[in-house]
C-alpha positions in Angstrom: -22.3 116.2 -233.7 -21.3 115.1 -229.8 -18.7 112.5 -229.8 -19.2 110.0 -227.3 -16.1 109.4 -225.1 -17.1 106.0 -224.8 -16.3 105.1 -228.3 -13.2 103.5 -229.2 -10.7 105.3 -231.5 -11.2 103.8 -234.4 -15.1 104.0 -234.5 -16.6 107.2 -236.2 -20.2 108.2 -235.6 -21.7 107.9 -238.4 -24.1 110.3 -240.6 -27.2 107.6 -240.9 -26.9 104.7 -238.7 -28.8 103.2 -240.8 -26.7 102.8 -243.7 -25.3 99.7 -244.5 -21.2 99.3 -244.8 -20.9 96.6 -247.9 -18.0 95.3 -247.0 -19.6 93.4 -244.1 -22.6 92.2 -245.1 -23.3 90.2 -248.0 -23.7 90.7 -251.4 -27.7 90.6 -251.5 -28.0 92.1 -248.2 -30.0 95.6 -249.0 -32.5 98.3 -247.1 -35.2 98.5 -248.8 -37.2 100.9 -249.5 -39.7 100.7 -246.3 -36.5 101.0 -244.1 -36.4 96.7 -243.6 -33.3 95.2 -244.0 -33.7 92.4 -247.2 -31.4 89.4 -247.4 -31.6 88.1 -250.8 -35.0 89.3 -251.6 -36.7 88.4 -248.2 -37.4 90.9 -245.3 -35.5 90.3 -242.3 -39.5 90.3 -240.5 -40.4 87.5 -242.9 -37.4 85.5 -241.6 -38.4 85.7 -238.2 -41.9 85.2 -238.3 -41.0 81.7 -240.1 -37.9 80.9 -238.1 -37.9 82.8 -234.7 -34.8 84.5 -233.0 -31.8 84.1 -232.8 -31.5 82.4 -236.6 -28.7 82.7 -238.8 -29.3 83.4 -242.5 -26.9 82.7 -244.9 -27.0 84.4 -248.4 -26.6 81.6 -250.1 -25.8 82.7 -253.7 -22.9 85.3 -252.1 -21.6 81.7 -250.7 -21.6 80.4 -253.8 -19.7 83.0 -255.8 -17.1 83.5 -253.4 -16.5 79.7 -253.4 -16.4 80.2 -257.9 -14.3 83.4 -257.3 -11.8 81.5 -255.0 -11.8 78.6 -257.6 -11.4 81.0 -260.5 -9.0 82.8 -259.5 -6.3 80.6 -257.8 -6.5 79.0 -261.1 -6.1 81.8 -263.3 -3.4 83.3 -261.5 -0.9 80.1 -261.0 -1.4 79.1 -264.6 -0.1 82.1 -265.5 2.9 81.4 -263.4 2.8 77.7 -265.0 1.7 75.8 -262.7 -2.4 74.9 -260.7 -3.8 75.8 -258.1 -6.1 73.8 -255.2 -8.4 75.2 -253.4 -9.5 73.2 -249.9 -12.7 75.2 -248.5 -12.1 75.2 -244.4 -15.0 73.1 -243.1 -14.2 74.4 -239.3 -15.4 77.6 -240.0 -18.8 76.4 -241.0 -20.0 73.0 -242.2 -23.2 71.5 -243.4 -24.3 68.7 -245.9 -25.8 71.7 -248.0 -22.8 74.0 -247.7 -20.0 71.1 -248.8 -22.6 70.8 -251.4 -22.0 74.7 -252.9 -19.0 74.7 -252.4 -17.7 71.5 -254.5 -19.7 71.9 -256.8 -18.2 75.5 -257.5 -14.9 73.4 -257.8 -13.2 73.6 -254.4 -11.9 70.6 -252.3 -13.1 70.7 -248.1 -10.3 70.2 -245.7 -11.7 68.4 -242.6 -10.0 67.7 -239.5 -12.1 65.3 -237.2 -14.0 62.5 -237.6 -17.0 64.1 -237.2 -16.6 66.7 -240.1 -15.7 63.7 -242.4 -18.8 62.5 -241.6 -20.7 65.6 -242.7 -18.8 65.7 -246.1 -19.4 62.0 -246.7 -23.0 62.7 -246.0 -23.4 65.2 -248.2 -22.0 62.7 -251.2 -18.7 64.7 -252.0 -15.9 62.6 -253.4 -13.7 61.6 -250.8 -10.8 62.0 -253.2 -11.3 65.7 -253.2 -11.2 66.2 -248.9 -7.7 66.8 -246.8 -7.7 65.6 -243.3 -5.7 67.3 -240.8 -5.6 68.0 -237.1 -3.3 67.3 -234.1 -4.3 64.7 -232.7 -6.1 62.2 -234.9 -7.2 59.2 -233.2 -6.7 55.7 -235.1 -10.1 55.3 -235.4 -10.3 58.5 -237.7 -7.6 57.6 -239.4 -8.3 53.9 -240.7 -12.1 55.6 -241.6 -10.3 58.1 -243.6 -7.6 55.9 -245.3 -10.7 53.4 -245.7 -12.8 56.0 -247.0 -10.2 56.6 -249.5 -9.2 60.3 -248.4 -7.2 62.4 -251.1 -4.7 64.0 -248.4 -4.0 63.2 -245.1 -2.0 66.0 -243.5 0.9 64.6 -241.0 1.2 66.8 -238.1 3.7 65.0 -235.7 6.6 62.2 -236.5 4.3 59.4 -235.0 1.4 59.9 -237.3 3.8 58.6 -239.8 3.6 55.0 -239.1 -0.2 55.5 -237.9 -1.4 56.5 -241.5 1.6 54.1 -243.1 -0.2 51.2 -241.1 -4.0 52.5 -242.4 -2.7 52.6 -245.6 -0.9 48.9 -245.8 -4.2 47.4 -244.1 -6.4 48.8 -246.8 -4.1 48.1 -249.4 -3.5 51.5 -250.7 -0.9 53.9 -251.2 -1.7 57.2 -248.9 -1.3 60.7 -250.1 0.3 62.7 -247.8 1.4 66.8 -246.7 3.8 66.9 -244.0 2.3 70.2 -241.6 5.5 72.4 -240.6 6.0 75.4 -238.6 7.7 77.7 -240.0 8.1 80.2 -237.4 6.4 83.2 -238.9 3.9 84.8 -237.0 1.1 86.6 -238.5 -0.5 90.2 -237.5 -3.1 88.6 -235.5 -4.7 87.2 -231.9 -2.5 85.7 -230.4 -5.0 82.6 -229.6 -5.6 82.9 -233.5 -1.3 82.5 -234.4 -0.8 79.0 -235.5 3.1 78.5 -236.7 5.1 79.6 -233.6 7.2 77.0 -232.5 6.2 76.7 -228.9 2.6 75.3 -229.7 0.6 71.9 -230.7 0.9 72.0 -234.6 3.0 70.7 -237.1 6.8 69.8 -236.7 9.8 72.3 -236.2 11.5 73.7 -240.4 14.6 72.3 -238.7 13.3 68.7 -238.1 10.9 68.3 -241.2 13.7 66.7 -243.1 14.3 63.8 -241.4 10.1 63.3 -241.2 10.1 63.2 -244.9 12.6 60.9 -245.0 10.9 58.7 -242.9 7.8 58.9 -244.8 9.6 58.4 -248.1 10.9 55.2 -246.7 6.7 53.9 -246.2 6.1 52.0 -249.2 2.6 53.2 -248.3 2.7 56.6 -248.2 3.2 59.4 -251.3 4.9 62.4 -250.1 3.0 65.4 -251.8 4.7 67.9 -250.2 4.6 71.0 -247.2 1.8 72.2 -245.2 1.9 75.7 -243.3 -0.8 77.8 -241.4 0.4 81.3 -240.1 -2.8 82.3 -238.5 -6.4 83.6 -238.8 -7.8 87.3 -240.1 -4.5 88.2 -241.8 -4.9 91.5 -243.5 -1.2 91.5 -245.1 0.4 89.4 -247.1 4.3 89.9 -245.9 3.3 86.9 -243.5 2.6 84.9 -246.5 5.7 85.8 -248.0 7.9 85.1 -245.5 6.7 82.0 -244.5 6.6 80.8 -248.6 10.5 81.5 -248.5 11.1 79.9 -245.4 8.9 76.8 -246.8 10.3 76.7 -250.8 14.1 76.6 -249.4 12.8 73.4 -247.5 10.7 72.8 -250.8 14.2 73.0 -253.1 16.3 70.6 -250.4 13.5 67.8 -250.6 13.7 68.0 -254.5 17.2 66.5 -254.3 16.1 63.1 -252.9 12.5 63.0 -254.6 9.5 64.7 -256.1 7.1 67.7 -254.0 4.7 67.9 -256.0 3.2 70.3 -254.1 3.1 73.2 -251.3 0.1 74.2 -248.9 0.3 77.8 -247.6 -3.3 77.2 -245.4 -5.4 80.0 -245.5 -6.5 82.5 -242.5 -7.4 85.9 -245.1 -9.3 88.9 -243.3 -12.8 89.4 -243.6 -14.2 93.0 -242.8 -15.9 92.8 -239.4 -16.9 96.5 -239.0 -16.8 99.8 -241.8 -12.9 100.4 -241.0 -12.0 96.8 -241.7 -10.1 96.5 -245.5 -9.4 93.3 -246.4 -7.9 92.0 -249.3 -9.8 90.3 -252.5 -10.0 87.0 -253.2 -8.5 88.2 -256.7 -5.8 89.8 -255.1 -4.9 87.3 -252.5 -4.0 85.0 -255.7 -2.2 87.2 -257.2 -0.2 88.1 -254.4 0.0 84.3 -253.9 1.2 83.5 -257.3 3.6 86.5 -257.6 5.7 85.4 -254.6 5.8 81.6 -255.2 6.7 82.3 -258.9 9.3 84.8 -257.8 10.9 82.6 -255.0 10.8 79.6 -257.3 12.5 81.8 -259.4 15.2 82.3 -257.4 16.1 79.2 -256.3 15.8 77.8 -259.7 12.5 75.3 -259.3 9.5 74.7 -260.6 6.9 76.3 -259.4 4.7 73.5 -257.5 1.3 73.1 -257.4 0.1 75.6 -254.6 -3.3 74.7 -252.5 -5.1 77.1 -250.2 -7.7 76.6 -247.1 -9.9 79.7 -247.1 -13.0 79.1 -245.1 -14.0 82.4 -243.2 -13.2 84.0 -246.6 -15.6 81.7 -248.3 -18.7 81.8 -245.6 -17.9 84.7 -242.9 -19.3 87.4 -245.2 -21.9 85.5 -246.2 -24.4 84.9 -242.7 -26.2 87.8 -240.8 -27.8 87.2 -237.2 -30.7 88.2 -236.5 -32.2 89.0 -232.6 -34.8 90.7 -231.0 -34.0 93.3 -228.9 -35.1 92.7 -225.0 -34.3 94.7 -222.4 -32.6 98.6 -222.9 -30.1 100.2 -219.9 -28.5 103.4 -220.3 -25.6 102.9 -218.0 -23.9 105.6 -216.5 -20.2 105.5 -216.6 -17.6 107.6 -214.4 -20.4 110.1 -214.1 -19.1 111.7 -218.0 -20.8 109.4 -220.3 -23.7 106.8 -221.2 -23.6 103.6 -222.6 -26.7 102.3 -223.9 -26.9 98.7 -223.2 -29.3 96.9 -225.9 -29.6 93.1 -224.7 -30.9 90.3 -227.2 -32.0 87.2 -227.1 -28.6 85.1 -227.8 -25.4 85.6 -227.0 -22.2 83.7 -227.0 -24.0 80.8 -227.2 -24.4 81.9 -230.2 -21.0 83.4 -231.2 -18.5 83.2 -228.3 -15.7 85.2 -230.1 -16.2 88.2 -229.3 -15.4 86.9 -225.5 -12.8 84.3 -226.8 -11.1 86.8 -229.2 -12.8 90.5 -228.5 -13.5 90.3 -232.1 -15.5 93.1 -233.2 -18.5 93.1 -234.8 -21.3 95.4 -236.6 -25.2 95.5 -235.8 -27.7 97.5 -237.5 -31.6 97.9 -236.9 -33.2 95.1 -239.4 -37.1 95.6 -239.0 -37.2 99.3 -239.7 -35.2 102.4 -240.3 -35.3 105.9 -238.3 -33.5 109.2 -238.2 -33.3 109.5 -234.9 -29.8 110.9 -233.9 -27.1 108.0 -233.5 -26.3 106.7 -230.0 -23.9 104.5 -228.9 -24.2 100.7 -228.2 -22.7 97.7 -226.5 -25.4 94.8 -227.7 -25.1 92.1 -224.5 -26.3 88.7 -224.5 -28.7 87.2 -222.2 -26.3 84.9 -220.7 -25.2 85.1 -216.8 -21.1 86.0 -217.8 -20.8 90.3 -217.6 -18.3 88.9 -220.9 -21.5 87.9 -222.8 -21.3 90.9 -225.4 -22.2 90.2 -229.1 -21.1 93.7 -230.1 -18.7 95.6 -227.9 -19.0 98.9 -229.9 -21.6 100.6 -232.4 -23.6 103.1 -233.4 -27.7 102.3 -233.5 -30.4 105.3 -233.9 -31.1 106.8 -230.6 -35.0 105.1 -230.2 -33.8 101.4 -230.8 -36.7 99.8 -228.6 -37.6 96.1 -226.5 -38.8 94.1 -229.6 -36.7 95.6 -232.4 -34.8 93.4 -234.8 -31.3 93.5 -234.9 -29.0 92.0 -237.6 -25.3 91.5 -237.0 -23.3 90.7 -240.1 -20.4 88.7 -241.1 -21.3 85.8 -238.7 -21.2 83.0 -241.1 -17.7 81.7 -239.8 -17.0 80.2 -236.3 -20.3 81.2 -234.8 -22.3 78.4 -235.6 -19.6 75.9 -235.5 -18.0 77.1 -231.7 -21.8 77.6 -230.5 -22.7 75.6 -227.2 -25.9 75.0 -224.7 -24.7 77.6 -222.4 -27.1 78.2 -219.6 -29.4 75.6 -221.8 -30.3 77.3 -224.4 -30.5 75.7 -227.6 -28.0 76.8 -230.9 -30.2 78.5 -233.4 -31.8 77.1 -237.2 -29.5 77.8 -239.7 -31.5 79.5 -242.7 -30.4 79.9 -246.6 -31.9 82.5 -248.6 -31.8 82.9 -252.0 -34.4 84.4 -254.5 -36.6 85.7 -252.0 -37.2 82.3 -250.8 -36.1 80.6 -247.2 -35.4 77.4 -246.4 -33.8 75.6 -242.9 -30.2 73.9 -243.7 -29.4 73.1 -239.9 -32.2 72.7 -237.5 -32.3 74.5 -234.8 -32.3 72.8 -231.1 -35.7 72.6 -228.8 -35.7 72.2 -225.6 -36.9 68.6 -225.9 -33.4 68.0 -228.0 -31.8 69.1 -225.0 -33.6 67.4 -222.1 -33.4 64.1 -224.6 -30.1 64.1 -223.5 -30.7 64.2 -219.8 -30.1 59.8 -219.3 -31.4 61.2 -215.3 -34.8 62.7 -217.0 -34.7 58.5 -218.9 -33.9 56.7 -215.9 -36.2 58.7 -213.4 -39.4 57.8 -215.7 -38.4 54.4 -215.9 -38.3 54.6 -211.9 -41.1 55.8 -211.5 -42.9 53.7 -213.9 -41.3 50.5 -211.8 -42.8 52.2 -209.0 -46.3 52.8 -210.2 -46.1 49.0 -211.2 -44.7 47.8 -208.1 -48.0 49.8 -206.1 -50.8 48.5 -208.5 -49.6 44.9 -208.4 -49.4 45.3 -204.4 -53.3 46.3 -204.6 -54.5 43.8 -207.2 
């Protein structure tokens, strides 16, 4: 087997490049016997002949389950250290009307954090009592709507939100629950863009200065402190992260206690998903252990209760879950330093489609979904069709050697911040949104034509109406 001295490190050529890693795709994603890759019982050419390509197609009963296994086992595991668990599905990482629907009713809460996802969630009938609200910026608009609304948490993530949601909650004549969203300095083995608790950046409020913002929210009639908030990042694989920032957080946790009750403690969410084969991230199941066992220990130490503890997995909940599928267009074999060839495999999307690969250089997987082959494995940088020599979908895999113009591809593990950071770049409209589940497909989020694009053109509006005037002003000039 020739190595290609192209490939990164950590990639190995593998024996069938066909073969399907099952840590990244999801539970009901199979190759079937003819070679076709089958998502919960369909074909992957059945999909696209009914929806077209680029279309993202969630599995929706592997959605489902990981949402009950989240539930389940946050549960199990902090009542055996005697205490609860919540669990707040992410809605940033992907958000529909049907999706809040799965996932409440397999028992988790959604944590929201613009007006916009509220509105989703309210639309989709889920219990306002059961979202959080957070963000950095909330305007006051979004925050009277959510106090009015009747919102079970809003999440306080600087000192003058404190009177802003105080005031919300005295005009609608409620009393607010509240977190209070604090840095705790730890920094988790991840991007850098993706780190969220260092000091130097837009959320939450210093450990040092969070007790004088609880105080002042204790002193709002209005409000009910329920306790901490922390987020230490996105596509953690570890959990020392977790336990450093839970002692940081439970010695705050154990000063508050003196002067009133914390109910509770939020230790966010941001767990690994597996991206490509070499990618092992940790179980829901064991994450709540983990998560249990180091609460109940450091509770245990500074002589507490253990609180209530809530969680915000999203991309563990939906990023396994979605496969993309394209069409292969064009194929370059590009000669590089005169050693090696990369075999460029362009597809119809892009980072319209899912930017983080060029935001992040996230990784990714792709396999051949219409057919399988044994022709020897070749190297492969799948590019979008966008103008921007960044537009690459998958920076590094290994595809059978005759992958031709008008194969499918499927890239897994999408179902997380692909849809919800896609754009219009260079006009082309985001992709359906498909479920699957019994062999049956069905369109949760339209996709976008280009008469939903133009329709927001108010030049394409006004110059009709112009020219209309025009064409009346002639024919009234000849009558």
């Amino acid at each position: 087997m020739i190595v290609n001295p192209l490939a990164p490190a950590w990639l190995a050529q593998p024996a069938d490049a066909n073969a399907l890693a099952p840590q990244v795709w999801s539970q009901n994603s199979v190759r079937a016997a003819s070679g076709e890759l089958q998502i919960a019982g369909i074909g992957a050419s059945a999909i696209v002949e009914q929806f077209g390509t680029p279309v993202y197609v969630v599995d929706e009963a592997d959605v489902r389950a990981r949402a009950r296994t989240a539930h389940d086992s946050f549960a199990r595991e902090f009542a055996r250290v005697g205490s609860a668990a919540k669990v707040y599905y992410a809605g940033k990482a992907f958000l529909s009307t049907e999706v809040a629907r799965w996932v409440t009713e397999a028992g988790l809460n959604i944590d929201v954090c613009s007006g916009g996802e509220l509105a989703v969630v309210l639309a989709a009938g889920v219990d306002p009592s059961r979202l959080g609200f957070h963000g950095n910026n909330k305007s006051l608009a979004e925050i009277d709507r959510a106090v009015a609304t009747g919102i079970g948490v809003m999440v306080i993530d600087s000192v003058i939100e404190i009177d802003r949601i105080a005031d919300a909650a005295e005009r609608h004549g409620v009393r607010q629950a509240v977190r209070l969203r604090v840095n705790s300095g730890v920094h988790a083995h991840t991007h850098e863009y993706l780190a969220t608790a260092r000091e130097d950046q837009k959320f939450g409020i210093a450990l040092a200065e969070s007790a004088d913002a609880v105080a002042a929210i204790r002193q709002r009639p209005s409000l009910e402190f329920l306790g901490l908030h922390s987020h230490i990042g996105s596509q953690i694989f570890e959990s020392d992260g977790f336990v450093e920032a839970a002692s940081r957080l439970l010695a705050l946790h154990a000063q508050l206690l003196v002067d009133g009750p914390v109910p509770e403690l939020n230790l966010g969410g941001g767990f690994g998903i597996a991206y490509t084969s070499v990618d092992t991230a940790l179980s829901i199941d064991e994450i709540a252990t983990r998560f249990a066992d180091i609460v109940a220990a450091e509770c245990a130490r500074l002589d507490i209760p253990v609180p209530v503890v809530a969680v915000e997995p999203g991309r563990a909940i939906v990023g396994p879950s979605t496969s993309t599928l394209y069409t292969v267009g064009t194929i370059k074999d590009v000669q590089v330093d005169g050693t090696a060839v990369r075999k460029y495999v362009s597809v119809d999307g892009g980072m319209s489609d899912n930017v983080r690969p060029a935001l992040y250089a996230a990784d990714y997987s792709v396999r051949i979904a219409g057919r399988s082959s044994d022709a020897d494995a070749a190297l492969v940088r799948i590019a979008g069709k966008h103008c921007e020599s960044g537009d690459i979908v998958v920076h590094a895999d290994y595809l059978p050697g005759d992958v031709r113009p008008g194969d499918l591809l499927a890239v897994p593990a999408t179902g997380a911040y692909c849809w919800s950071l896609a754009s219009n770049y260079n006009y082309l409209g985001r992709p359906p949104v498909v479920a699957v589940l019994d062999g049956v497909a069905r369109v949760i989020v339209r996709g976008e034509t280009e008469a939903d694009l133009l329709s927001r053109d108010a030049g394409i509006r006004s110059g009709h109406a112009a020219s209309r005037a025009q064409a009346s002003t002639k024919e009234e000039g000849t009558s």
